[in-house]
N, C-alpha and C positions, 0 to 999 in steps of 0.2 A: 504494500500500500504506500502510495506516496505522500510525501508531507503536508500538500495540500489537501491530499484526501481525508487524509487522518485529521489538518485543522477542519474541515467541512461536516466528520462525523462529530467531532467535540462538538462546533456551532451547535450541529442539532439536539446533541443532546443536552444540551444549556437549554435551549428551549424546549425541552419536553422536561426540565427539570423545574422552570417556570411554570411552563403549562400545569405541570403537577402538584405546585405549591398552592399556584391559585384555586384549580378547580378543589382538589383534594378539601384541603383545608374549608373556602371561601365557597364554593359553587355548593347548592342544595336540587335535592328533586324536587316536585312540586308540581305543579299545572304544566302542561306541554310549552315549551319556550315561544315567544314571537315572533322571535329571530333567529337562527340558524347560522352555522360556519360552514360556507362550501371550499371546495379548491376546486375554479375556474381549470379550465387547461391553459389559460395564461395569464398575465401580471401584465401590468403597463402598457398596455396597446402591443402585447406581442415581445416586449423586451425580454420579461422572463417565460419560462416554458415549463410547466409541469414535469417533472423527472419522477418522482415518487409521493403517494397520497398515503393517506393514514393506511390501510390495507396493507399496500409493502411496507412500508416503516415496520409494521407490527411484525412481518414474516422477518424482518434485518433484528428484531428485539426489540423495537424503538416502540413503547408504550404508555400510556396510565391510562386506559380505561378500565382497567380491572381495578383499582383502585380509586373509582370515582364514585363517589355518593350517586342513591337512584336517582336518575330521569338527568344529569349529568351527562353529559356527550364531551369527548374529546376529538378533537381536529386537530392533523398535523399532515403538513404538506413537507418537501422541496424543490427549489424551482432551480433549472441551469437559466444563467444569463444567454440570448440568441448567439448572442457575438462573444463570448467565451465561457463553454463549459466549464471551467475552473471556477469563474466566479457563481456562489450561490445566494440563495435566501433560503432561510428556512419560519419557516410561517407554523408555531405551538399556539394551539387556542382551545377552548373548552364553551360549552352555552346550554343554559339552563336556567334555574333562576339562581340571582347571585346575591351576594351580600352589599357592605355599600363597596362602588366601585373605588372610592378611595383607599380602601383599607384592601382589596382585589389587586392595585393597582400594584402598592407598597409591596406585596405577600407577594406578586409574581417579578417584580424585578429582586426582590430579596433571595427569591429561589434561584433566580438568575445567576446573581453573582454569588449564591455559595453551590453552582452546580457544578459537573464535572469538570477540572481541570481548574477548577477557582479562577476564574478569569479577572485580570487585573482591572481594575473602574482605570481609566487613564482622566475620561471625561467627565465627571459626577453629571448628575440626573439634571435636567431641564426639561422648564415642560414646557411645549409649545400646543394651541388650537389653529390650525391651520381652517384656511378657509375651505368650505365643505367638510371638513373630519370632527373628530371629537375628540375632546381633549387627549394630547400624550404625553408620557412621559419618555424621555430620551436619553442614553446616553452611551459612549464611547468603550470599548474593552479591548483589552490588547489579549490573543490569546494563543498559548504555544508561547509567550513571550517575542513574539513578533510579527504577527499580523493585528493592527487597526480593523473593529469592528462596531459600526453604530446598529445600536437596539432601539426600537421603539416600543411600547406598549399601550395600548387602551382597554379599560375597563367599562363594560357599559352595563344596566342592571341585569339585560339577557346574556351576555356573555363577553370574555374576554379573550384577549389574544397577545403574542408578541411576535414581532418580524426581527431576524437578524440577517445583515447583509456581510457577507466573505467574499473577499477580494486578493488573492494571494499577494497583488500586486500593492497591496496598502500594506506599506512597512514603515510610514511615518505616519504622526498624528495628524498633521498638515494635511495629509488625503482622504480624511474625511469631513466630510460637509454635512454636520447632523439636521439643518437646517434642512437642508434639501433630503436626507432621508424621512424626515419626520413630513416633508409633504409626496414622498413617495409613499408612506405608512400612510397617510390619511387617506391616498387615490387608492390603494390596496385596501383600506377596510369597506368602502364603497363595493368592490369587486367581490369580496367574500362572504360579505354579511347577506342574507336574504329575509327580508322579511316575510311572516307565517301570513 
């Protein structure tokens, strides 16, 4: 396996390790949700492209639904970039009914940074509401000790989610723009949320 492979499996599993904190803990069963998490067969008008949905993931060991409180659903994508399969996203979400999103929000970036391989905060958390999104929270991780990588997260009462962007090529902090990933997270939660 190669190095970037192996940063692209840690990525995800950082976010199923979030996903896990928030739903686990935070997410309840209850009435049927409103809202729903799909994975689209693509991201950004075609930029990114579907590689594996919850289904594979779960055949690779990549999991928490067996660990989700009833009527709890977990969502977990990865998407290859069109223009280079090295770079990824990985998209960890959960929807059901939830607790308050603020305290959802907290629990899944906290599961973030203490999940597999401790990813370093380079960037502490900012929160941006981009136009059209809902509020997020943001911020920067270096991981393997050198790849630059911005997270964004939103909580909302039906469900939550976080996107992480890997880019082999991001070996300073300088190369990343949380600013502009936090309005690609906004145009990404349009795309995956469906309402009931």
């Amino acid at each position: 396996m190669t190095r970037a492979r192996a940063i692209t499996s840690a990525a995800v599993a950082l976010g199923v390790a979030a996903a896990a904190t928030a739903a686990v803990v935070l997410l309840g069963g209850g009435s049927s949700p409103t809202t729903t998490l799909i994975t689209p067969p693509t991201l950004a008008g075609g930029a990114y492209r579907l590689t594996a949905g919850t289904a594979e993931l779960e055949k690779q060991g990549i999991s928490i639904q067996s660990g989700l409180p009833k009527g709890a659903v977990s969502v977990l994508a990865r998407y290859t970039r069109a223009d280079d399969p090295a770079a990824t996203l990985s998209l960890s979400g959960a929807y059901g009914r939830t607790g308050d999103p603020a305290t959802v929000l907290d629990g899944m970036l906290n599961g973030f940074e203490s999940g597999p391989g401790s990813p370093e905060v380079t960037t502490p958390r900012r929160d941006f509401t981009p136009t059209g999104g809902p509020p997020l929270s943001c911020e920067v991780v270096r991981l393997d000790a050198r790849v630059y990588a911005p997270a964004c997260a939103w909580a909302e009462k039906t469900d939550a989610a976080l996107l992480i962007s890997f880019d082999p090529k991001r070996t300073t902090p300088g190369t990343v723009n949380l600013s502009a990933f936090a309005g690609f997270t906004a145009d990404a939660y349009r795309s995956v949320r469906k309402p009931g």
